[in-house]
C-alpha positions as CSV (number, residue, x, y, z in Angstrom):
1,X,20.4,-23.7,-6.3
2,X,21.3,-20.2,-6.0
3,X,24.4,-18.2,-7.9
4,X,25.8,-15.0,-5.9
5,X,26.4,-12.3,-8.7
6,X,26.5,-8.8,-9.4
7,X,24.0,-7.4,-12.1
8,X,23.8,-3.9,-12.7
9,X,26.4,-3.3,-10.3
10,X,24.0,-4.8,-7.5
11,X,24.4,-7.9,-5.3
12,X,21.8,-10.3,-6.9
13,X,20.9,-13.6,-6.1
14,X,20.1,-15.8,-9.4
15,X,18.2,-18.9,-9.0
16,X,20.2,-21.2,-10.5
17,X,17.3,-23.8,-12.3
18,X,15.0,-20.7,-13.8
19,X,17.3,-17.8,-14.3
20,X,15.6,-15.4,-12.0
21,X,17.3,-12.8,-10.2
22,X,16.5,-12.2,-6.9
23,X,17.8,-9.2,-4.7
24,X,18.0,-9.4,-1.0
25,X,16.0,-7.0,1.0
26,X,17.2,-5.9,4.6
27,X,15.3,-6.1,7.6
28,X,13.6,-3.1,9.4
29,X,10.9,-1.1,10.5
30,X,8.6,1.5,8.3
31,X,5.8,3.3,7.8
32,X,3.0,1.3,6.2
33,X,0.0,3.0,4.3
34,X,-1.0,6.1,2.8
35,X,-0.2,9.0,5.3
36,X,-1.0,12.2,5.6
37,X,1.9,13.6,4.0
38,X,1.0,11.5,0.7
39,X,-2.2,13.0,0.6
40,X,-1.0,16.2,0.8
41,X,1.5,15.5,-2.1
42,X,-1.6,14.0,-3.7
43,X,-3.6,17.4,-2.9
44,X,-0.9,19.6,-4.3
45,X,-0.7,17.8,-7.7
46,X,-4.6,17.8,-7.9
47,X,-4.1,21.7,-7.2
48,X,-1.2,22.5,-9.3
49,X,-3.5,20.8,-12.3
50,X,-1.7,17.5,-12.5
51,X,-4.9,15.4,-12.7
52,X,-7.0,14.8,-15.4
53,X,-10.6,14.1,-13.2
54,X,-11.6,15.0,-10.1
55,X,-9.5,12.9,-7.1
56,X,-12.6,12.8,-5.0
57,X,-13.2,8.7,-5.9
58,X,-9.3,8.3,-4.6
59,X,-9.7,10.5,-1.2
60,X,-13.3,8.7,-0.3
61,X,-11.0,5.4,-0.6
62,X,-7.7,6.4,1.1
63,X,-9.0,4.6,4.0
64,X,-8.1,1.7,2.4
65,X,-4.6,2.0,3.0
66,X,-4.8,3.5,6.7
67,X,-4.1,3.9,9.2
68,X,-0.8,4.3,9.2
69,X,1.3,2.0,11.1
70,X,5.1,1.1,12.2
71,X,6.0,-2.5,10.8
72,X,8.2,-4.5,11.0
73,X,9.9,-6.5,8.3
74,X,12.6,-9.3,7.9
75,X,15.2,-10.1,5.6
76,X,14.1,-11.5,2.4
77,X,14.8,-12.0,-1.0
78,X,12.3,-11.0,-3.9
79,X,12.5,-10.8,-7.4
80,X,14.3,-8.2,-9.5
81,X,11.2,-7.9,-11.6
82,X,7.8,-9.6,-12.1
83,X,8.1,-13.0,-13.9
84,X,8.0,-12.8,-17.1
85,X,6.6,-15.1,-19.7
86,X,9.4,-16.8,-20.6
87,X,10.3,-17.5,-16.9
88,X,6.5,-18.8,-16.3
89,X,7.4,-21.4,-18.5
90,X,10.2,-22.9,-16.9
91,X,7.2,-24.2,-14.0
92,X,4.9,-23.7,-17.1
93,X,6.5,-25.1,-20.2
94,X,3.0,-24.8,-22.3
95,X,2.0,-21.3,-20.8
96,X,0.4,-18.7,-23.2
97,X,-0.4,-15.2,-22.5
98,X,-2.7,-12.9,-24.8
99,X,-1.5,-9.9,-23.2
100,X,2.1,-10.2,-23.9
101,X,4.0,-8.8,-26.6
102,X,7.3,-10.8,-26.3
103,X,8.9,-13.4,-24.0
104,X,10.6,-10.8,-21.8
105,X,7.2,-9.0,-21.5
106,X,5.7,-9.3,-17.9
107,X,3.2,-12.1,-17.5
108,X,-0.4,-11.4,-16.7
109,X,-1.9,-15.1,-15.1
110,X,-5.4,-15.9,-15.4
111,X,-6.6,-19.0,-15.2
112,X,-2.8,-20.3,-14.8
113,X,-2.4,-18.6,-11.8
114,X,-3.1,-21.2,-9.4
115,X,-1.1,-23.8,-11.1
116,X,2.2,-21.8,-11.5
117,X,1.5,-21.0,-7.5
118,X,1.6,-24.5,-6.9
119,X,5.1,-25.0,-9.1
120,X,6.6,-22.6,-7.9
121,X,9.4,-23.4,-5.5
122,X,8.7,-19.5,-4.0
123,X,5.6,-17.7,-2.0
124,X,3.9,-14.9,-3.1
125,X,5.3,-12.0,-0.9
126,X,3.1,-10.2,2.3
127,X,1.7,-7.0,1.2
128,X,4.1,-5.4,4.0
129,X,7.0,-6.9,2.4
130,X,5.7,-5.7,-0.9
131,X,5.4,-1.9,0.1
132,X,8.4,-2.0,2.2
133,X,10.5,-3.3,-0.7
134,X,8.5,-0.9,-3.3
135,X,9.7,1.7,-0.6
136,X,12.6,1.1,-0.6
137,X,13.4,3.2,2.9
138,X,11.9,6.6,1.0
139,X,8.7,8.0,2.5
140,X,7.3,9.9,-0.7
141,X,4.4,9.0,-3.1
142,X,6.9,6.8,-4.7
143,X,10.9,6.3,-4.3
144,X,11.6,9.2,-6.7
145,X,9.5,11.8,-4.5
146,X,6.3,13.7,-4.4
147,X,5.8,14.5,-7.7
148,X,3.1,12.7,-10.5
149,X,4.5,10.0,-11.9
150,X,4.6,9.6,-15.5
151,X,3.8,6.9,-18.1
152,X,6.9,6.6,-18.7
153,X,8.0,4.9,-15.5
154,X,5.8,2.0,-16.7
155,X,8.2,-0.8,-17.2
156,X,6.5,-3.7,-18.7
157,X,9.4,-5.2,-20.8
158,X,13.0,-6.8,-19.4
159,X,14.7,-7.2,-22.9
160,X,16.7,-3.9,-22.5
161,X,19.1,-4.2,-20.0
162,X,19.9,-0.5,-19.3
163,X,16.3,0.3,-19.3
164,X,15.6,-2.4,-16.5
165,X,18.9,-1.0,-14.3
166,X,18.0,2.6,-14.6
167,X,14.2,2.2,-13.9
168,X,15.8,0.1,-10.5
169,X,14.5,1.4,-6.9
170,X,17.1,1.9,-4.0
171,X,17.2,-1.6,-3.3
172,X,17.9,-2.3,-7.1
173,X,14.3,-3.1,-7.5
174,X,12.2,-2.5,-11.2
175,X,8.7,-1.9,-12.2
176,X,7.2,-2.0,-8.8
177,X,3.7,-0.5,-9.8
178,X,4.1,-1.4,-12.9
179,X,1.6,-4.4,-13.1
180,X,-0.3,-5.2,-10.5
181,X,1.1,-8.3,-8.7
182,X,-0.9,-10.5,-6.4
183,X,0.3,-10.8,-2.4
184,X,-0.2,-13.6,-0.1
185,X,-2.8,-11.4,2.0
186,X,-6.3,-11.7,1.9
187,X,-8.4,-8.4,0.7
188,X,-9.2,-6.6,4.0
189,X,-10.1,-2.7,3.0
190,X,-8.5,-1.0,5.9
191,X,-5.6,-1.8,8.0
192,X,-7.4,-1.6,11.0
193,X,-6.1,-4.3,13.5
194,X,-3.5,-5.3,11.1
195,X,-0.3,-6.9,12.2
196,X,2.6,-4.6,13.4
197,X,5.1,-7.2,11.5
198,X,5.2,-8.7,7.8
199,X,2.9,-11.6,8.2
200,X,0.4,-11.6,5.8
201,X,-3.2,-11.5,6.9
202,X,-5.2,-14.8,5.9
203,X,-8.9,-15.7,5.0
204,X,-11.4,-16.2,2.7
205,X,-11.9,-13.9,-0.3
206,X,-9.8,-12.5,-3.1
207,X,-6.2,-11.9,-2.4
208,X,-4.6,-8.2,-2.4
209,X,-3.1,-6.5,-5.3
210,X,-0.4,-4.1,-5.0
211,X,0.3,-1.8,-9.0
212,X,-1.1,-1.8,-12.0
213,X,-0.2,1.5,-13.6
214,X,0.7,-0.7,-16.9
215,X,-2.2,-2.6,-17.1
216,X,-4.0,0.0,-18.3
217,X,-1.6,1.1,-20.7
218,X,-1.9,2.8,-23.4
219,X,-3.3,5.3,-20.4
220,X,-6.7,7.1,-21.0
221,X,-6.5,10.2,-19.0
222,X,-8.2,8.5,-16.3
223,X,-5.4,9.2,-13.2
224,X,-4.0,6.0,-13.6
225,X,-0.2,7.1,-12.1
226,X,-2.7,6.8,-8.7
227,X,-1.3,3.1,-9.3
228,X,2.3,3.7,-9.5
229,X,2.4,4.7,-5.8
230,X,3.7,2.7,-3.5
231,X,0.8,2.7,-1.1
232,X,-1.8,2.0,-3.9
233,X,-3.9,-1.3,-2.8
234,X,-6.6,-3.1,-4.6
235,X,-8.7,-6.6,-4.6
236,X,-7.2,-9.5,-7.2
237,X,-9.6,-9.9,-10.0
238,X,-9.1,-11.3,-13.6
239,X,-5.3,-11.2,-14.4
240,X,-2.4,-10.4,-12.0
241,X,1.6,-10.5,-12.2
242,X,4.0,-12.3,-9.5
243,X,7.0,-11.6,-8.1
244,X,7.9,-14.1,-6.0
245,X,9.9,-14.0,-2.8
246,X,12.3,-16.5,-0.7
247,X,14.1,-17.1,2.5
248,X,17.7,-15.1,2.2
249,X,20.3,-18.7,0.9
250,X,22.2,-20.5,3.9
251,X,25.6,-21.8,2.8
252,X,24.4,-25.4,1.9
253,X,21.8,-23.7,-1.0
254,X,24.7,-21.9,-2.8
């Protein structure tokens, strides 16, 4: 089922039946949520003239993504990138989507959603093993630091190769932020009470999103980059990526 490799001079896992590469993500313990030092960073670009509207709307919600908290996370694999639309329809074989360009675009699921969660042989990942992965052991506003990201660290297409590599996180990860991709947690707006390790927190209501600086793209001057970081957290609602997740192989699964 799965295929050891090395793609873009990174350990990868491929899933043998649909292609997908899958890197594996060590275990350990981070800091979870917006913290203070973020919102400094987010103060000093607001300051230095780096947004286009007043931040006010996005300090009123930081709470959303606090408090702060150590957790801690197990070994995992997770995709190298969202699913795109030709890997939907592997599960999905007559799977069409409006808001792609091309078959190596990322797919946006609707009202497919639910049945590609039931094909797939995956889960959707815990929104802790989402940012710790988008992380990627850095501590900044996103891995490449403190400063405003830019439209173009919107990846939304996997055709080029050299693209995908050099847009790759520490832990050879692309385009997390890029679209916003659903988690296995349920929508709670704080993380008050929240689980110090990875398991997702279940109930009813819509699911947590974690992105979604691309889905708004072309951007309208409207602070979307405030989506590219890796603490960024919203409620699922109309479309929404996936990037699936799995146990690290055994022996008898390669």
């Amino acid at each position: 089922m799965w295929a050891h490799e090395t793609v873009a001079g990174r350990p990868a896992w491929r899933h043998i039946p649909s292609g997908v590469v899958f890197r594996a993500v060590p275990g350990g313990t981070f800091r979870m949520g917006l913290s203070d030092a973020e919102l400094d960073a987010v103060r000093a670009i607001d300051e230095a003239g780096g947004a286009e509207e007043d931040l006010g709307f996005f300090f009123a919600g930081a709470d959303q993504a606090r408090p702060v908290r150590d957790v801690r996370v197990e070994p995992f694999l997770i995709a190298r990138h969202p699913l795109t639309v030709e890997q939907v329809r592997h599960w999905l074989p007559e799977y069409e989507d409006g808001f792609a360009e091309s078959g190596t675009t990322t797919a946006r699921l609707d009202e497919d959603l639910d049945d590609l969660l039931a094909a797939l042989p995956f889960r959707l990942p815990g929104e802790a093993e989402w940012e710790y992965a988008a992380r990627a052991g850095t501590t900044t506003l996103t891995f490449r630091g403190n400063g405003r990201p830019g439209e173009d660290e919107v990846l939304d297409d996997f055709a080029d190769e050299s693209r995908t590599a050099a847009a790759e996180n520490p832990f050879g990860l692309a385009a997390m932020g890029s679209a916003n991709e659903i988690c296995a947690d349920v929508w709670i707006p704080h993380f008050t009470d929240a689980p110090t390790d990875a398991r997702p927190r279940t109930g009813d209501g819509p699911r947590v999103v974690r992105g979604g600086g691309g889905d708004l793209y072309p951007w309208q001057g409207c602070d979307e980059w405030l989506l590219l970081l890796s603490a960024t957290r919203g409620a699922f609602h109309d479309f929404t990526a996936v990037r699936p997740v799995a146990p690290l192989p055994t022996a008898r699964d390669v």
